[in-house]
The first five atom37 places (N, CA, C, CB, O) and aatype in JSON, in Angstrom:
{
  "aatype": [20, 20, 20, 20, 20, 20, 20, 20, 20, 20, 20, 20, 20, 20, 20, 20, 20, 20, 20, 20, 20, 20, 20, 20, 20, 20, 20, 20, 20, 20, 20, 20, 20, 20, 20, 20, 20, 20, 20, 20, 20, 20, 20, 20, 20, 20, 20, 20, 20, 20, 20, 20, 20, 20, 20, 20, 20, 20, 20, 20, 20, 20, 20, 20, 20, 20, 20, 20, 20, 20, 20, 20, 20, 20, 20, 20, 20, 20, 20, 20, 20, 20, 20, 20, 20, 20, 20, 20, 20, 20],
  "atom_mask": [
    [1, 1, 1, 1, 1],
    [1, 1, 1, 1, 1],
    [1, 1, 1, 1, 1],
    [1, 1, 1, 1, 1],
    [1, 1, 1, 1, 1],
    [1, 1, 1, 1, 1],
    [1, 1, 1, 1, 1],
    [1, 1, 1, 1, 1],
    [1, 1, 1, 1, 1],
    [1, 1, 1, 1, 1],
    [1, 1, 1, 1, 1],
    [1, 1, 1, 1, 1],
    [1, 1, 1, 1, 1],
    [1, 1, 1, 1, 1],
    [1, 1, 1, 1, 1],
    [1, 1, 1, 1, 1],
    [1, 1, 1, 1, 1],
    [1, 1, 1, 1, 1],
    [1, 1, 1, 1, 1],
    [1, 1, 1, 1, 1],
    [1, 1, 1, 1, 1],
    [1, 1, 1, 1, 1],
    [1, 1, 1, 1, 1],
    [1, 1, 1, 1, 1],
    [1, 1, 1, 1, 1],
    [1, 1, 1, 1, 1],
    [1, 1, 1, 1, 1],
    [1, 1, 1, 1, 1],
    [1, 1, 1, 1, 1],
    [1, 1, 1, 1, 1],
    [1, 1, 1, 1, 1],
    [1, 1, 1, 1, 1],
    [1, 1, 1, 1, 1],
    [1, 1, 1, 1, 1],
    [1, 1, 1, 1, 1],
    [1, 1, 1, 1, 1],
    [1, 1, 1, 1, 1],
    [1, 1, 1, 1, 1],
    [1, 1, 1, 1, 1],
    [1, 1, 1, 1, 1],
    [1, 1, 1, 1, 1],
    [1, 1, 1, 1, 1],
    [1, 1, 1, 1, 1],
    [1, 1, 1, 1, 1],
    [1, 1, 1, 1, 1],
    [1, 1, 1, 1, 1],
    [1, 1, 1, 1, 1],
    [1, 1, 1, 1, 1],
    [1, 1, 1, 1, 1],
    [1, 1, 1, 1, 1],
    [1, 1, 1, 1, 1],
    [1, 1, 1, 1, 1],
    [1, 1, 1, 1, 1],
    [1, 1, 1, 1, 1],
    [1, 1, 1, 1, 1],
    [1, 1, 1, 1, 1],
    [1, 1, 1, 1, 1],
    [1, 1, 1, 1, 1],
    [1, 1, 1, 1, 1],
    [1, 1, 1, 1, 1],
    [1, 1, 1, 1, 1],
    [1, 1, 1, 1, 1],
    [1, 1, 1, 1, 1],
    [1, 1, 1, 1, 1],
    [1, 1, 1, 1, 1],
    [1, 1, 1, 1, 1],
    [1, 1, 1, 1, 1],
    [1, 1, 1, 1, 1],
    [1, 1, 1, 1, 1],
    [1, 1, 1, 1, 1],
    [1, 1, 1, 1, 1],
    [1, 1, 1, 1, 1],
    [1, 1, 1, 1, 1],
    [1, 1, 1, 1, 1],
    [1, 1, 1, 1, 1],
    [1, 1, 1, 1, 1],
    [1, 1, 1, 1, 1],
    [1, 1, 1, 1, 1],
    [1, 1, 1, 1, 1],
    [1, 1, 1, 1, 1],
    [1, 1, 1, 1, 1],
    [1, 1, 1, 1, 1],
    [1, 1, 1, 1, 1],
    [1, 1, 1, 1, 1],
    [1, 1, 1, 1, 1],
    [1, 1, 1, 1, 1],
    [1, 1, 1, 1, 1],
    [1, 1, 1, 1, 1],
    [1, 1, 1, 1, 1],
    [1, 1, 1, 1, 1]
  ],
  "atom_positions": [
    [[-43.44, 22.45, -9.73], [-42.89, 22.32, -8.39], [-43.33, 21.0, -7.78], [-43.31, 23.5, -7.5], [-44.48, 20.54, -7.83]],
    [[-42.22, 20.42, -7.19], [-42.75, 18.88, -6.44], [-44.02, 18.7, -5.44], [-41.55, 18.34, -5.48], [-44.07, 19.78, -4.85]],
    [[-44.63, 18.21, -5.16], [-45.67, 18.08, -4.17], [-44.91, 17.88, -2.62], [-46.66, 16.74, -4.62], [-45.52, 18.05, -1.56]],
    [[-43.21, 17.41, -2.74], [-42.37, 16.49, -1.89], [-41.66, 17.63, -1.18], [-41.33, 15.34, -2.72], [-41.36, 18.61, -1.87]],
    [[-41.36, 17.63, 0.11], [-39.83, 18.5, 0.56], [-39.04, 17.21, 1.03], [-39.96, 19.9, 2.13], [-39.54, 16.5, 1.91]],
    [[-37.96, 16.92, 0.52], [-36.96, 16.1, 0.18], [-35.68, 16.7, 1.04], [-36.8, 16.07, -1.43], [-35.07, 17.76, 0.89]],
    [[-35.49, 15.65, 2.0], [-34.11, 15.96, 3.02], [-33.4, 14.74, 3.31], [-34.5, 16.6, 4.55], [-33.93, 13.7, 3.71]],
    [[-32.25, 14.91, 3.11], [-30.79, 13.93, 3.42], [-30.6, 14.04, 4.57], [-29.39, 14.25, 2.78], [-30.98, 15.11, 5.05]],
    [[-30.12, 13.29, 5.26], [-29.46, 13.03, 6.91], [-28.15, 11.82, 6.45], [-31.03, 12.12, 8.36], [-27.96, 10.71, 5.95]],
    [[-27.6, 12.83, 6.96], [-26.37, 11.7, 7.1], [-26.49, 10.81, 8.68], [-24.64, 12.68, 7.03], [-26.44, 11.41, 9.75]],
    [[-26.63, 9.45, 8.58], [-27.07, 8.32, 9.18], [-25.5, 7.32, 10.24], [-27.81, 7.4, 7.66], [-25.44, 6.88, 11.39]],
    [[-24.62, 7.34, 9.2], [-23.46, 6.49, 9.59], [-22.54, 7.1, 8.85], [-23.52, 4.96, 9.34], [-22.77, 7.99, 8.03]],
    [[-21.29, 6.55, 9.17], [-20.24, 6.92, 8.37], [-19.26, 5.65, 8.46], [-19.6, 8.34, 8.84], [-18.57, 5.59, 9.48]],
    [[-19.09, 4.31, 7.21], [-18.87, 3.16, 7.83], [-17.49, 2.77, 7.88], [-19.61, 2.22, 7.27], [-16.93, 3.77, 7.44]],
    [[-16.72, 2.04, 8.12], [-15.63, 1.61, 8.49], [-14.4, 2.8, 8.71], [-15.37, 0.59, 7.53], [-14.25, 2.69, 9.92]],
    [[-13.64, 3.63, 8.39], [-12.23, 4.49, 8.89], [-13.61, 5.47, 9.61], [-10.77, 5.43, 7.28], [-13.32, 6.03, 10.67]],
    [[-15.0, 5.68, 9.1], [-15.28, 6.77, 10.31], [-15.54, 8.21, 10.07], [-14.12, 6.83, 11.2], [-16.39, 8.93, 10.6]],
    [[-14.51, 8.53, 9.03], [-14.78, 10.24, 9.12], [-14.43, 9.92, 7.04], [-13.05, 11.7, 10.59], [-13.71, 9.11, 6.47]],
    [[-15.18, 10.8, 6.59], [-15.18, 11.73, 5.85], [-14.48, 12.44, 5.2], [-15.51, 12.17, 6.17], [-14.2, 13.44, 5.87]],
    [[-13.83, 12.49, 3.75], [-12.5, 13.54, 3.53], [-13.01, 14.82, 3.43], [-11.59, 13.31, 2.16], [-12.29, 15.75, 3.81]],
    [[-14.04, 15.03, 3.01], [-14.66, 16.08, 3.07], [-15.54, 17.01, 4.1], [-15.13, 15.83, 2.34], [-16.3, 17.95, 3.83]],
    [[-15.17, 16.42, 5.43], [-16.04, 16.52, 6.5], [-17.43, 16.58, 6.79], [-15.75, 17.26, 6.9], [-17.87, 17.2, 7.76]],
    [[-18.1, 16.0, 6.03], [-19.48, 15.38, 6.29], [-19.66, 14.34, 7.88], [-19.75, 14.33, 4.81], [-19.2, 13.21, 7.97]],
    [[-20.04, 14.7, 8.44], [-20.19, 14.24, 9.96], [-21.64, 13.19, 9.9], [-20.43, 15.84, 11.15], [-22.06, 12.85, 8.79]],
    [[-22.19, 12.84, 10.89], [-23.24, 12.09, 11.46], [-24.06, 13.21, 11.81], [-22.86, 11.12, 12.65], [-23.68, 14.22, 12.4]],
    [[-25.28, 12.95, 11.37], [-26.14, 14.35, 11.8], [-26.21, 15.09, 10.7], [-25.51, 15.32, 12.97], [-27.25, 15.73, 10.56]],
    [[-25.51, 15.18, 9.98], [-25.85, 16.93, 8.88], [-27.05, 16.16, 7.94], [-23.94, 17.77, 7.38], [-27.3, 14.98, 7.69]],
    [[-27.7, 17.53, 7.53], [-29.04, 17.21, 7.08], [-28.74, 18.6, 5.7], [-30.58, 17.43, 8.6], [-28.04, 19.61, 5.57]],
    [[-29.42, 18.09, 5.19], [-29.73, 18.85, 3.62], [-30.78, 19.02, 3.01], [-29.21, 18.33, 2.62], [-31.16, 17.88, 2.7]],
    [[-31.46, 19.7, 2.66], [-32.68, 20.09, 1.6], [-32.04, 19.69, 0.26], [-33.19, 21.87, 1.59], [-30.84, 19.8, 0.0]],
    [[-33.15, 19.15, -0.68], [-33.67, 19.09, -1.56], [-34.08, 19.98, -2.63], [-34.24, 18.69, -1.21], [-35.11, 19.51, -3.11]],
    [[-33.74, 21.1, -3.24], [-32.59, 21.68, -4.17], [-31.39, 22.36, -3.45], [-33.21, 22.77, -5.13], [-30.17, 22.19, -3.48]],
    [[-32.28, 23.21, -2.77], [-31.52, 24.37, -2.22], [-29.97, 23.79, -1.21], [-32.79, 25.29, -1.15], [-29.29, 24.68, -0.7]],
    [[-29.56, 22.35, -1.01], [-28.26, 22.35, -0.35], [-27.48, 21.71, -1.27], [-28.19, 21.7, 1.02], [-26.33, 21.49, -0.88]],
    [[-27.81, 21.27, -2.64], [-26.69, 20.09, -3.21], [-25.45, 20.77, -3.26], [-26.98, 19.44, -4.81], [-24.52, 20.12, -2.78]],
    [[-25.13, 22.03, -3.75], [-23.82, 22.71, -3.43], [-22.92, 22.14, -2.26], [-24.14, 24.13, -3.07], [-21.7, 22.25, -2.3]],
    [[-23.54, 21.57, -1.31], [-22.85, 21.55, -0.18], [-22.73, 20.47, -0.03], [-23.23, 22.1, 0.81], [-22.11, 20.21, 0.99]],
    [[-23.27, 19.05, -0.98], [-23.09, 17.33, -0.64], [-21.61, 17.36, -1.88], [-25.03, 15.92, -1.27], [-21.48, 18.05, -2.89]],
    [[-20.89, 16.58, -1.43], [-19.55, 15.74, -1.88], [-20.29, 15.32, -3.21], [-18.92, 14.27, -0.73], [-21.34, 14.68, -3.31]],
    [[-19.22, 15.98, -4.52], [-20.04, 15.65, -5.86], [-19.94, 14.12, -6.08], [-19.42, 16.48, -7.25], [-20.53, 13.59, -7.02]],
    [[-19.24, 13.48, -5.28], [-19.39, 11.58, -5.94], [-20.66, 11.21, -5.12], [-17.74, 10.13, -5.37], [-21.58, 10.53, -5.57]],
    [[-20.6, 11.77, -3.79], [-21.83, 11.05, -3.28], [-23.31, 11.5, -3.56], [-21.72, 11.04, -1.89], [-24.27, 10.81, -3.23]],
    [[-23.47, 13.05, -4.38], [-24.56, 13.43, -5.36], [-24.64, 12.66, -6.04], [-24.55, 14.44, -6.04], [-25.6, 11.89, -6.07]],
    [[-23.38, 12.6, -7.04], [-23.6, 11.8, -8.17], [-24.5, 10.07, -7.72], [-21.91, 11.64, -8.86], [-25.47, 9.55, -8.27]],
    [[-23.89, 9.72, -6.87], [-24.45, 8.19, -6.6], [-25.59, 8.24, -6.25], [-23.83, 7.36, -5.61], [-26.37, 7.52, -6.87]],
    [[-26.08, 9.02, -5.23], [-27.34, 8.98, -4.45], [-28.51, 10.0, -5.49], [-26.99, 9.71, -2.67], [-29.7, 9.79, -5.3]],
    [[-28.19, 10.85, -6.32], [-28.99, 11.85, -7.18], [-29.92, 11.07, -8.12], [-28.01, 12.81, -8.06], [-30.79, 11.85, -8.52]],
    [[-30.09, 9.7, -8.68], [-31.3, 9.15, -9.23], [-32.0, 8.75, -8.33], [-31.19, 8.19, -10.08], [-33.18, 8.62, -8.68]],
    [[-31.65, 8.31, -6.56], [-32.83, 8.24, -5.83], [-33.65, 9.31, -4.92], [-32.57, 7.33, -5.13], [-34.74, 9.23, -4.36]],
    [[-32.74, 10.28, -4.98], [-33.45, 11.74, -4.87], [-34.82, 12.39, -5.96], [-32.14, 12.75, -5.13], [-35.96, 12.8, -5.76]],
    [[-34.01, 12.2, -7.07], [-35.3, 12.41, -8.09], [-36.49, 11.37, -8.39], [-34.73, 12.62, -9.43], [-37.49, 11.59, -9.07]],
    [[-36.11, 10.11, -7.69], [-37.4, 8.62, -7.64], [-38.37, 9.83, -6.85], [-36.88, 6.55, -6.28], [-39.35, 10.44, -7.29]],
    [[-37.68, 9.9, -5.48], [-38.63, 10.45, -4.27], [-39.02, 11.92, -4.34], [-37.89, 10.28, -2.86], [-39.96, 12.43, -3.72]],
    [[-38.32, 12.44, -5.04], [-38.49, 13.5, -5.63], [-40.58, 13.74, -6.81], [-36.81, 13.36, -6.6], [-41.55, 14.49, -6.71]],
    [[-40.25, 12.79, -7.55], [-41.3, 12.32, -7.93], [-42.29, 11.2, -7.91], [-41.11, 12.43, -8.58], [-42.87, 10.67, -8.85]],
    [[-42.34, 10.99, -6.72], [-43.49, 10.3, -5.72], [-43.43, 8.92, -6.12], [-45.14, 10.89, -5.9], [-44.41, 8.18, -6.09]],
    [[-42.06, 8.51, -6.55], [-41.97, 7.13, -7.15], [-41.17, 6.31, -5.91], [-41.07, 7.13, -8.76], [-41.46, 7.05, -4.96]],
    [[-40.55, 5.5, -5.48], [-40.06, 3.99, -5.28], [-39.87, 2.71, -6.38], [-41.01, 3.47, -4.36], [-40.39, 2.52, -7.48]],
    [[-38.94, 1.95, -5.6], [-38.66, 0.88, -5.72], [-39.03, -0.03, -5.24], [-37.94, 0.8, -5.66], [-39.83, 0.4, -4.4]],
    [[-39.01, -1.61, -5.14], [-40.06, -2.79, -4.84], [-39.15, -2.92, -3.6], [-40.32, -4.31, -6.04], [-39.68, -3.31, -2.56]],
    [[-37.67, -2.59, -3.64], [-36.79, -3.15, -3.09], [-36.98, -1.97, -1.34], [-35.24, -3.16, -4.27], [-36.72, -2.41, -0.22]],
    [[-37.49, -0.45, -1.62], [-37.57, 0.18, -0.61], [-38.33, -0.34, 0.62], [-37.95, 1.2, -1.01], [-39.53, -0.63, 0.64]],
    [[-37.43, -0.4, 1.71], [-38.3, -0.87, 2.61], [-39.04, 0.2, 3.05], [-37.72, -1.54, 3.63], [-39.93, -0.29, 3.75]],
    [[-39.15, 1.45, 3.02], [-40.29, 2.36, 3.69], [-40.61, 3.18, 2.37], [-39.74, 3.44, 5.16], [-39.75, 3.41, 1.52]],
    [[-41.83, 3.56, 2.28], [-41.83, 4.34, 1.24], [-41.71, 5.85, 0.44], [-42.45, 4.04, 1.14], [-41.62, 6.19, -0.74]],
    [[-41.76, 6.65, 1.91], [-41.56, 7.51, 2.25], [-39.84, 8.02, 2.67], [-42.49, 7.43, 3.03], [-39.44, 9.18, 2.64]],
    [[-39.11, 6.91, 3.0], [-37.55, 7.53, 3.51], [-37.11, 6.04, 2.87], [-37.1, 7.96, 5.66], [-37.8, 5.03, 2.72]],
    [[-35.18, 6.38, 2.43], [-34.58, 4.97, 2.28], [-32.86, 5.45, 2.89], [-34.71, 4.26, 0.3], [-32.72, 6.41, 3.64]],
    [[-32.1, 4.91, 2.58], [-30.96, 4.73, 2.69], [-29.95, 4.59, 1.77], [-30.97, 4.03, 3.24], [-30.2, 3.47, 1.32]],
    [[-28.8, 5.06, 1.1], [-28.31, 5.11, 0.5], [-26.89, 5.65, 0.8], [-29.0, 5.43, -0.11], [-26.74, 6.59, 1.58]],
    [[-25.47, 4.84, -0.06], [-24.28, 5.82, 0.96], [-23.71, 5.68, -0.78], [-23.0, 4.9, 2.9], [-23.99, 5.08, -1.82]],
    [[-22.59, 6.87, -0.14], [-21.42, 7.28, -1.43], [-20.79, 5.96, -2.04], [-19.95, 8.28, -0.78], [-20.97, 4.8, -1.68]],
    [[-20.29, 6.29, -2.72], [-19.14, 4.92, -3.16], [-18.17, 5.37, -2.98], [-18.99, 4.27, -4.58], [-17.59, 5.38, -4.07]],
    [[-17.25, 5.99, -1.85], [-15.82, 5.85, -0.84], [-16.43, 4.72, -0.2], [-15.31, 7.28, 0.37], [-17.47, 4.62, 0.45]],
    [[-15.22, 3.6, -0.64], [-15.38, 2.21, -0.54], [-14.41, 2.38, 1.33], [-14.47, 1.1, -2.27], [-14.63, 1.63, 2.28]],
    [[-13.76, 3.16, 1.31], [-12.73, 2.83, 2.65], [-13.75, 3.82, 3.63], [-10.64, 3.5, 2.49], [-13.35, 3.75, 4.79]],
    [[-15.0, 4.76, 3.51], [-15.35, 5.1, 4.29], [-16.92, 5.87, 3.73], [-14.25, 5.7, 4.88], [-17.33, 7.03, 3.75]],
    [[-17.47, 4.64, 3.27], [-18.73, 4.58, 2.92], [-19.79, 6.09, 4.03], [-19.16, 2.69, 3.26], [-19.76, 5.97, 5.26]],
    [[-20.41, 7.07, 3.51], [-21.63, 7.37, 3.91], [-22.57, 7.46, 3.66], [-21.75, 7.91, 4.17], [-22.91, 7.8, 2.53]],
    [[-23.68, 7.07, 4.96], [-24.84, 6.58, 4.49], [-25.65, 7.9, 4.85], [-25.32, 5.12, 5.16], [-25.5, 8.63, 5.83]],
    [[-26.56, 8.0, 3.75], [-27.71, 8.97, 3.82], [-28.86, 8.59, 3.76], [-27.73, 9.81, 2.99], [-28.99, 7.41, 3.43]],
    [[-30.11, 9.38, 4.05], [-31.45, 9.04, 4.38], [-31.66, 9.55, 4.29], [-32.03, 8.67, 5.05], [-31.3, 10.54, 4.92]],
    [[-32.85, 9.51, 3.02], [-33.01, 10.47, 1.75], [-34.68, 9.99, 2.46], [-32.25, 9.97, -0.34], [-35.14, 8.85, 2.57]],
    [[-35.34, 11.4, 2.88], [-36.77, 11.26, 3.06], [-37.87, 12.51, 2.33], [-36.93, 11.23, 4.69], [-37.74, 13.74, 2.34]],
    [[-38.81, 11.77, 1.81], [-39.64, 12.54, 2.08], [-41.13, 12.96, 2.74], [-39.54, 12.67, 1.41], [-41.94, 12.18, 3.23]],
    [[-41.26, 14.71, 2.57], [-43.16, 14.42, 3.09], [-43.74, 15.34, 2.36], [-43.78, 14.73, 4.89], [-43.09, 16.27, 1.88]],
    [[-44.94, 15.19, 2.21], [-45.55, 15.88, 1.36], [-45.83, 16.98, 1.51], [-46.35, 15.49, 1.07], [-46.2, 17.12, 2.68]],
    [[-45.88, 18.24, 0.77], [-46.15, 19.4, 1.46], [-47.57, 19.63, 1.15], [-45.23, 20.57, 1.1], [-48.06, 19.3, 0.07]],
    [[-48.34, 20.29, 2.23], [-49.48, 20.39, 2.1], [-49.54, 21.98, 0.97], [-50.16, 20.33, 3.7], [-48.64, 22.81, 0.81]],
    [[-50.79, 21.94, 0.41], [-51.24, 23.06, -0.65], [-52.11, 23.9, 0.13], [-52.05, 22.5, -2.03], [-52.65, 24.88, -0.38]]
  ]
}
């Protein structure tokens, strides 16, 4: 079991605005227990930096080390998520 509880926030939603799938500004997700419910392209894209933070890793390139940013590849209406985590205490 991870040491991490791992949650998505949807942050922006960039240029047309909305979502085909209705993912809004504001919705938030856990870290196993909601992927059912994220848009499978934007799992697919954002799901190797879930499992970085997932396992207490980063990139050189993250500016915080604890939370980053990341959006789907719908190029006409990019969303961005903010993939954080914190540690759970034992």
């Amino acid at each position: 079991m991870s040491p991490y509880k791992i949650e998505l926030e949807i942050i922006k939603i960039l240029e047309a605005g909305d979502c085909p799938i209705g993912h809004k500004v504001g919705d938030k997700f856990s870290y196993p227990e909601d992927l059912n419910k994220l848009c499978p392209a934007a799992l697919n894209s954002i799901y190797p930096y879930i499992r970085i933070m997932d396992s207490g890793g980063s990139y050189p390139w993250f500016e915080e080390p604890n939370s980053q940013s990341f959006c789907c590849p719908d190029y006409k209406r990019p969303v961005v998520f903010r993939i954080s985590r914190t540690e759970i205490e034992s």
